[in-house]
Residue frames relative to the residue before (quaternion, step in Angstrom):
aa qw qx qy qz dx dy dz
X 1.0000 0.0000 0.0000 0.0000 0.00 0.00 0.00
X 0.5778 -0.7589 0.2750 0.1212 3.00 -0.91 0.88
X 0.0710 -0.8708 0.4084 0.2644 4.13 0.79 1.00
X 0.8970 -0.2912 0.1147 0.3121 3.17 -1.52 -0.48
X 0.4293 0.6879 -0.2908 0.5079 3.37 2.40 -0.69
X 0.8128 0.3393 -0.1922 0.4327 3.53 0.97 -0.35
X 0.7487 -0.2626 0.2336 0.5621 3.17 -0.01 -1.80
X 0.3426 0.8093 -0.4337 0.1989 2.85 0.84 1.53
X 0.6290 -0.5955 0.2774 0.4156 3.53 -0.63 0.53
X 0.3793 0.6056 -0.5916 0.3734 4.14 1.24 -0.26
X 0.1736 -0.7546 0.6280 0.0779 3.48 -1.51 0.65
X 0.3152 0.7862 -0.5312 0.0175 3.24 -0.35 0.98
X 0.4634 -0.7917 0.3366 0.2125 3.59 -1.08 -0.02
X 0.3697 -0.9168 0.1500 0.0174 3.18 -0.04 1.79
X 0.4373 0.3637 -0.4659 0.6778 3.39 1.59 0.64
X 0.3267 -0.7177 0.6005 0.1326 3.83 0.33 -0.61
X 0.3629 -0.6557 0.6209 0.2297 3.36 -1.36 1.26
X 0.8304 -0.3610 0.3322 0.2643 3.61 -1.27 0.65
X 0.7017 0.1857 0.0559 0.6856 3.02 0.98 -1.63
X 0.4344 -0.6392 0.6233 0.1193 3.37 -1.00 0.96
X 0.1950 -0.8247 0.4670 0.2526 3.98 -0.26 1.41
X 0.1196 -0.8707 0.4430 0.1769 3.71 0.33 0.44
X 0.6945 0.4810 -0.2871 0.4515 3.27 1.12 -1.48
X 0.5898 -0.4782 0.3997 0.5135 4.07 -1.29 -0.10
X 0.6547 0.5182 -0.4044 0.3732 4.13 0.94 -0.73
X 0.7890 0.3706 -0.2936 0.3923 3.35 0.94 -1.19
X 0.6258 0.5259 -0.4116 0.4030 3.67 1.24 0.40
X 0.3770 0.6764 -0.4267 0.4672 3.17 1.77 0.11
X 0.6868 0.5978 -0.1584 0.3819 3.40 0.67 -1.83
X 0.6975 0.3781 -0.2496 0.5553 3.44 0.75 -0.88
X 0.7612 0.3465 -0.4240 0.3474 3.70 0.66 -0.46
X 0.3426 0.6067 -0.5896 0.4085 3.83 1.65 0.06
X 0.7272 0.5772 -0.2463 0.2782 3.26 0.34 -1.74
X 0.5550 0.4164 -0.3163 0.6469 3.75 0.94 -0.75
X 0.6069 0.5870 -0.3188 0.4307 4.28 0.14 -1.07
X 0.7461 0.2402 -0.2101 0.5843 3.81 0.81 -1.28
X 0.4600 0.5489 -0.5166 0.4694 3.94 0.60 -0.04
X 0.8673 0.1648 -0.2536 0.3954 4.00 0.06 -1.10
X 0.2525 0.6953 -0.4929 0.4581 3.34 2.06 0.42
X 0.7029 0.4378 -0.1214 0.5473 3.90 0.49 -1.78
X 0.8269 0.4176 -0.2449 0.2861 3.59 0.27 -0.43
X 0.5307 0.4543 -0.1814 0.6921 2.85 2.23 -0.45
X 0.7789 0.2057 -0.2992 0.5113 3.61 0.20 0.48
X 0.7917 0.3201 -0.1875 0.4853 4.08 0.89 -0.55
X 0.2745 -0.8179 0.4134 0.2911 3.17 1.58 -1.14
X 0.6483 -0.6421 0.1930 0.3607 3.51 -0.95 1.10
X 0.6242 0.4154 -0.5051 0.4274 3.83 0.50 0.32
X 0.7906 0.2247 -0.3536 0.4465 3.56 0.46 0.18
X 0.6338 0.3727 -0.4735 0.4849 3.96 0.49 0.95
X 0.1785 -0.7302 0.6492 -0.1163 2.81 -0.28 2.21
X 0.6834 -0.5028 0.2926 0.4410 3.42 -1.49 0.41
X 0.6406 0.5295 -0.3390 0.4409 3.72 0.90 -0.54
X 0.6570 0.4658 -0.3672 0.4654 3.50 1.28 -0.05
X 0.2870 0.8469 -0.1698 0.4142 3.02 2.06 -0.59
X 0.8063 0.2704 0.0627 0.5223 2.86 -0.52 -1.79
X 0.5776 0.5485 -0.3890 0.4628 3.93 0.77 -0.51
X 0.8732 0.0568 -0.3397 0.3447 3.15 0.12 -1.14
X 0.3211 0.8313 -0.3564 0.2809 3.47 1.33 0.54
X 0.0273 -0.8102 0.4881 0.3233 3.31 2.41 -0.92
X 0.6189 0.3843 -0.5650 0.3874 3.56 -0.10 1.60
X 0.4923 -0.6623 0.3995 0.3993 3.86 -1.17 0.70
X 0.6907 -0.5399 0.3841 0.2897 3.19 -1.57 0.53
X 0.7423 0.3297 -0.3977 0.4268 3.33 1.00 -0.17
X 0.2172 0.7310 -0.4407 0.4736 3.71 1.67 1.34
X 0.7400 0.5374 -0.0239 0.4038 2.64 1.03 -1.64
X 0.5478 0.3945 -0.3328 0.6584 3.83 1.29 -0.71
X 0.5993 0.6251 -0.4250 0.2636 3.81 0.16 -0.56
X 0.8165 0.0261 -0.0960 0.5687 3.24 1.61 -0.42
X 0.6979 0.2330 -0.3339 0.5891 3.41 1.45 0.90
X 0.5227 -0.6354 0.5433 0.1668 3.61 -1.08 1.11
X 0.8901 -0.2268 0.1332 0.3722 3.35 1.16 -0.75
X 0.5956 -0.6211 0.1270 0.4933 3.96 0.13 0.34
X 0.4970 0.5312 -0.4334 0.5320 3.59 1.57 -0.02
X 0.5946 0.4502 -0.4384 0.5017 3.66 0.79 -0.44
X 0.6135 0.5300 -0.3966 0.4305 3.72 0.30 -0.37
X 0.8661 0.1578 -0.2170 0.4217 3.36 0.66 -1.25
X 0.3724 0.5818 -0.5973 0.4075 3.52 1.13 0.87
X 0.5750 0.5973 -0.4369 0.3489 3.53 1.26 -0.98
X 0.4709 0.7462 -0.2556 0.3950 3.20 1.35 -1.35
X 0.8062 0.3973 -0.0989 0.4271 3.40 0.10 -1.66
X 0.6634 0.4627 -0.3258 0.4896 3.69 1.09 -0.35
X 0.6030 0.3910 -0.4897 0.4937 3.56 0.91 -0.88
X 0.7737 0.4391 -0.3680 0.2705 3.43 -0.01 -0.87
X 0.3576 0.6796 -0.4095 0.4925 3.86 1.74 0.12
X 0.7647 0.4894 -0.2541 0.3334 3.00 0.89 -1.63
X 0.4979 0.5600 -0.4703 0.4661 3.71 1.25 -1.03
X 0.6512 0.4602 -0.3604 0.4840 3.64 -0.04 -1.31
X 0.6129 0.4758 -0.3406 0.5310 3.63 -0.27 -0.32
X 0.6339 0.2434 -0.3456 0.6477 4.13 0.01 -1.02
X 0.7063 0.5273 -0.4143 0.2268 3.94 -0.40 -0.96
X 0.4682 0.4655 -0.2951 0.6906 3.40 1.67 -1.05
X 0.7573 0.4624 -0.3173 0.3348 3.65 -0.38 -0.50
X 0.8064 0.3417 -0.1913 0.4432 3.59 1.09 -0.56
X 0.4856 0.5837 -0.4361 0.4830 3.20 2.01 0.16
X 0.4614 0.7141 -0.3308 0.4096 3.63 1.76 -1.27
X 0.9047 0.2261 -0.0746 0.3534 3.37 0.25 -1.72
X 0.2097 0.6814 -0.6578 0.2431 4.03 1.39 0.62
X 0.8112 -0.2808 0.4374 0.2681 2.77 -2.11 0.10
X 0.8632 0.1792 -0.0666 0.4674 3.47 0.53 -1.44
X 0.2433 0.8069 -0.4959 0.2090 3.54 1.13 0.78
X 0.6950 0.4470 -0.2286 0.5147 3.45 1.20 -0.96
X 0.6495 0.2775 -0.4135 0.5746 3.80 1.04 0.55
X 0.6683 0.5728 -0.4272 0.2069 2.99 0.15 -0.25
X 0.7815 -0.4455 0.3336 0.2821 3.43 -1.05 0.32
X 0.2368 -0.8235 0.3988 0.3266 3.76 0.22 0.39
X 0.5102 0.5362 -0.3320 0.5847 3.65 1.83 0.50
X 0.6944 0.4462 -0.3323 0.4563 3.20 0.70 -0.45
X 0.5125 0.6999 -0.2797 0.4113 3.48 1.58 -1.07
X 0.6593 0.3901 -0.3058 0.5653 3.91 0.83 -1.50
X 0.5377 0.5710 -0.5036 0.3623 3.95 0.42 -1.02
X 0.8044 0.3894 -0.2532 0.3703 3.61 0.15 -1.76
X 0.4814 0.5377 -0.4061 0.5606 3.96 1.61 -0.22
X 0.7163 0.5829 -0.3097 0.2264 2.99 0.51 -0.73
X 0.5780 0.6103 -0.1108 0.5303 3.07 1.35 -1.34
X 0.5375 0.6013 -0.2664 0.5278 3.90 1.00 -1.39
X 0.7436 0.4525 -0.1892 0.4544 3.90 0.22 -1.68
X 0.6933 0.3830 -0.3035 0.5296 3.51 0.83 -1.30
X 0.5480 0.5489 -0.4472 0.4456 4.06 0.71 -0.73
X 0.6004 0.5959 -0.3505 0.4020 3.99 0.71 -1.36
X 0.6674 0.7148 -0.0430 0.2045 2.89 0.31 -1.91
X 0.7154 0.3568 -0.0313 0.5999 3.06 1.30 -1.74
X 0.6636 0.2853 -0.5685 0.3937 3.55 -0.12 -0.43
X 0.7696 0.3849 -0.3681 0.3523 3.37 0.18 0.04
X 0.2622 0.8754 -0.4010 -0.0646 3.61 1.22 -0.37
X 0.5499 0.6217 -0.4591 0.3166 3.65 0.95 -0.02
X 0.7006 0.4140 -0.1867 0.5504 3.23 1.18 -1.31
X 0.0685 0.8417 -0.3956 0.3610 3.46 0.98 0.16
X 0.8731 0.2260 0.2253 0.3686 1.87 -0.92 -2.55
X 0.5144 0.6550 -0.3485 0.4300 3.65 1.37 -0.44
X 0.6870 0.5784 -0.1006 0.4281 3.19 1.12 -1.47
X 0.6930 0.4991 -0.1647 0.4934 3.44 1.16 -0.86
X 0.7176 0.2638 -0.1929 0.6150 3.62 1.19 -1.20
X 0.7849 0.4034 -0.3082 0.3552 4.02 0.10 -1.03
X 0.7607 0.4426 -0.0663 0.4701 3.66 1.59 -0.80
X 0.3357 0.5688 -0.6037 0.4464 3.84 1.88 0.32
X 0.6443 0.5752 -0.4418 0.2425 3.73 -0.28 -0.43
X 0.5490 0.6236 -0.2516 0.4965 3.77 1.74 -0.60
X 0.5397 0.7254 -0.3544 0.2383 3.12 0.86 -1.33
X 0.2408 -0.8771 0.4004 0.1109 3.47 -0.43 1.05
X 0.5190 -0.6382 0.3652 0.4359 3.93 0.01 0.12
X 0.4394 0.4741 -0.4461 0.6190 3.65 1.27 -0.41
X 0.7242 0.3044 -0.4068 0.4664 4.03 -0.22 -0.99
X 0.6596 0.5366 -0.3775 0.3666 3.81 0.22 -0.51
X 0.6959 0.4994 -0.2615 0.4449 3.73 1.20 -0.61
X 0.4109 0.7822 -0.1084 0.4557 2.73 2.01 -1.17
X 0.8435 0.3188 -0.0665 0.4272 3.28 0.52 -1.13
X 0.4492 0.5141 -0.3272 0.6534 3.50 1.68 -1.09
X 0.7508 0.3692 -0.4118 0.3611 3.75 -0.24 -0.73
X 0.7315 0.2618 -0.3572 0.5184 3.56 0.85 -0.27
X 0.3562 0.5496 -0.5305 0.5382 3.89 0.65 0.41
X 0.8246 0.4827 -0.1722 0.2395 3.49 0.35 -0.85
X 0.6872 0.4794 -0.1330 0.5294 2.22 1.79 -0.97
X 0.5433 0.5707 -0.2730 0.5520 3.25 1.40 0.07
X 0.4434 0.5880 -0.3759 0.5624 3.66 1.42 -0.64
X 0.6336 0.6629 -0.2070 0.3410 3.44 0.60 -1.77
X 0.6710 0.4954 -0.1795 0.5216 3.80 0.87 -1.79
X 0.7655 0.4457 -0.2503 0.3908 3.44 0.80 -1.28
X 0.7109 0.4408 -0.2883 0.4660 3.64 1.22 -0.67
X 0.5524 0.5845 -0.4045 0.4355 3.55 1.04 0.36
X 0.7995 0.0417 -0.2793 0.5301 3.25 -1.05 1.46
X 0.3914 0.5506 -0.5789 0.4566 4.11 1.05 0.77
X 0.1736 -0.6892 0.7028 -0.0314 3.40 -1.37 0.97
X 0.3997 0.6956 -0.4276 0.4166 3.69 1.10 1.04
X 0.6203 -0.4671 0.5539 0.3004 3.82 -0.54 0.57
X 0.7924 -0.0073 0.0262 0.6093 3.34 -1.48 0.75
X 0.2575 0.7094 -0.6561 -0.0020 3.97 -0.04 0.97
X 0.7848 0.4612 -0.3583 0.2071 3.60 0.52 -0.44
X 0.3094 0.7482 -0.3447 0.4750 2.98 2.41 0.42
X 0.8637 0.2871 -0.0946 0.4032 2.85 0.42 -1.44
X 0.6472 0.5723 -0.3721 0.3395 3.49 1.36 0.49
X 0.2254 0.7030 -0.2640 0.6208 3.15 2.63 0.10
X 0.7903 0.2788 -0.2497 0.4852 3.40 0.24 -1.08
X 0.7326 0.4377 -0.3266 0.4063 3.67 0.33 -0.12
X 0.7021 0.2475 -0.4877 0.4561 3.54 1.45 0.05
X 0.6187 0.5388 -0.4678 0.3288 3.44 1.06 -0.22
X 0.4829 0.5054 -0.3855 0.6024 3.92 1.50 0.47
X 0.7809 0.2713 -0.3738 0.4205 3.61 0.52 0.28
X 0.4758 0.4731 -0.4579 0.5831 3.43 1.62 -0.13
X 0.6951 0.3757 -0.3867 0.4756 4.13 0.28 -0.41
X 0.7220 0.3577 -0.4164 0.4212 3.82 0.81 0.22
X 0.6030 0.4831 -0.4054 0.4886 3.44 1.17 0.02
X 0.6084 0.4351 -0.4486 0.4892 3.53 0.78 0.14
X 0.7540 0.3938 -0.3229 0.4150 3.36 0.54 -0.42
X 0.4631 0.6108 -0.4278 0.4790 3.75 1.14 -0.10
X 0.7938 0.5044 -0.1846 0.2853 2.86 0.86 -1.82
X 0.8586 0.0428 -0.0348 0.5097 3.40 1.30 -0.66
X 0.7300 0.2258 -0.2769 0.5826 3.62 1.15 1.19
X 0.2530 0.7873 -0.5612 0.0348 3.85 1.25 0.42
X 0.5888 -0.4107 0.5151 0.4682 3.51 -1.86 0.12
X 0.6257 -0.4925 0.6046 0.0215 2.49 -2.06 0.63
X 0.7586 0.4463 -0.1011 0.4639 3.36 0.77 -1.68
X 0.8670 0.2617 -0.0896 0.4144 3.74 1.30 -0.57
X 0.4174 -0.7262 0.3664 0.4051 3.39 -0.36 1.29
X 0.6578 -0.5041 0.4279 0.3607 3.05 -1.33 0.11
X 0.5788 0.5267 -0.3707 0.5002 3.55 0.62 -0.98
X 0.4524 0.6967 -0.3556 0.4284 3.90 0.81 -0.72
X 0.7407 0.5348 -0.1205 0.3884 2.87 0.67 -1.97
X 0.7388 0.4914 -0.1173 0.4460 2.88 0.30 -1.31
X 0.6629 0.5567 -0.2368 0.4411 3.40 0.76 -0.72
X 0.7210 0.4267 -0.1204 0.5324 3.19 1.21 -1.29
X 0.6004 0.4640 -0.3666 0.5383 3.52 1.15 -0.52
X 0.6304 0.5605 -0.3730 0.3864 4.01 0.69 -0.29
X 0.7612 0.3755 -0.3594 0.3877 3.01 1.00 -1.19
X 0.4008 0.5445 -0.5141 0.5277 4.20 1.52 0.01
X 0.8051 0.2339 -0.4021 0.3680 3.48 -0.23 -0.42
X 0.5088 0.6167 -0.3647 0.4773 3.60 0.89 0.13
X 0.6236 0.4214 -0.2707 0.6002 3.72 1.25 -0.75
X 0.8441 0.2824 -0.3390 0.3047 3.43 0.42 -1.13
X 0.7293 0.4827 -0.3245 0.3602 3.57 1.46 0.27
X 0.6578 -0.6677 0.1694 0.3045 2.97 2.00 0.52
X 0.2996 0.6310 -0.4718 0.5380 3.36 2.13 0.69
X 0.7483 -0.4024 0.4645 0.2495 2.84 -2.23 -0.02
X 0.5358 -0.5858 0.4558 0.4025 3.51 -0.98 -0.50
X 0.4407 -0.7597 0.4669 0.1034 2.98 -0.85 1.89
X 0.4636 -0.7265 0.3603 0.3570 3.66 -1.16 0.43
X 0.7072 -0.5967 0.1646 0.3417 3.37 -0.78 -0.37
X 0.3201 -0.7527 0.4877 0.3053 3.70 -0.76 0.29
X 0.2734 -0.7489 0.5967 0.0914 3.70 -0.68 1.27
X 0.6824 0.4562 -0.2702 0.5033 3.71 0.96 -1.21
X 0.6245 -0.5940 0.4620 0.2091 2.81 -1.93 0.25
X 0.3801 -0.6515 0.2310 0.6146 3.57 -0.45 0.25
């Protein structure tokens, strides 16, 4: 099972504000401050929510605001890690259901799947904000960060397969459900129900990991 080095649920934040918020007020403060960033970035976008817009609609002064960011890329790296970190618990609480250890290891990425694309969407503007206006932040700590839980999830899935080339072919099935939950999440078809989807995407990851045929999905995701 996967601990906190991976896809565990510990949240922390890997460029780091300046000041470390220890107390309960100054971890409030930093999460307004991170709250009005994807507030500003999700309606204006990331060239026009400077820290003074920041910290405004955050109701806290800018020099609050330097106390635990150097600058507005430090916000939205802060930005980009909490939201690393959800993904990370979400992978982590599909890992540790009840019926993870029976279940299928196709059926397992489907029900992740579905979780990520659910996340994803209630928010889908910022999302998508986060993905196209905010890849440039990405830090190499968040990039290792993530491979290590990708991997570790590769890991969960290739355990107890008796298929050739398994840790190949358990790579390919999460890096095919991390590339369908982005696209669900923030360009799906039109022309095909979801349940469709979902159905058909199970029974590929069922072939390519050497299960049976999986049943069908009627529901959306």
């Amino acid at each position: 099972r996967p601990g906190a080095g991976a896809c565990g649920t510990r949240v922390r934040c890997l460029a780091g504000p300046r000041r470390i918020p220890r107390q309960a007020r100054s971890r409030e403060t930093v999460e307004a401050i991170l709250d009005a960033a994807a507030f500003l970035l999700e309606t204006e976008g990331f060239r026009a929510a400077s820290t003074n817009a920041i910290a405004r609609r955050a109701g806290v002064s800018i020099g609050s605001l330097y106390q635990f960011f150097a600058s507005r890329e430090e916000v939205f790296r802060a930005l980009l890690d909490r939201h690393g970190a959800e993904v990370r618990a979400c992978v982590a609480r599909v890992l540790a259901s009840p019926s993870g250890g029976e279940e299928p290891p196709a059926r397992i990425l489907v029900r992740l799947l579905r979780e990520l694309v659910r996340m994803h969407r209630g928010r889908p503007v910022l999302a998508h904000a986060m993905a196209t206006q905010l890849a440039h932040l990405a830090t190499e700590a968040a990039r290792r960060e993530e491979g290590a839980c990708m991997d570790a999830l590769a890991a969960r899935v290739a355990a107890g397969l008796a298929v050739p080339h398994v840790a190949a072919r358990a790579w390919m099935a999460v890096e095919l459900t991390a590339a369908m939950a982005h696209r669900l999440a923030h360009d799906p078809p039109s022309a095909i129900p979801e349940g469709e989807l979902l159905g058909a995407f199970e029974g590929l990851l069922a072939g390519l990991l050497g299960a049976g045929a999986p049943g069908g999905h009627d529901g959306d995701l």
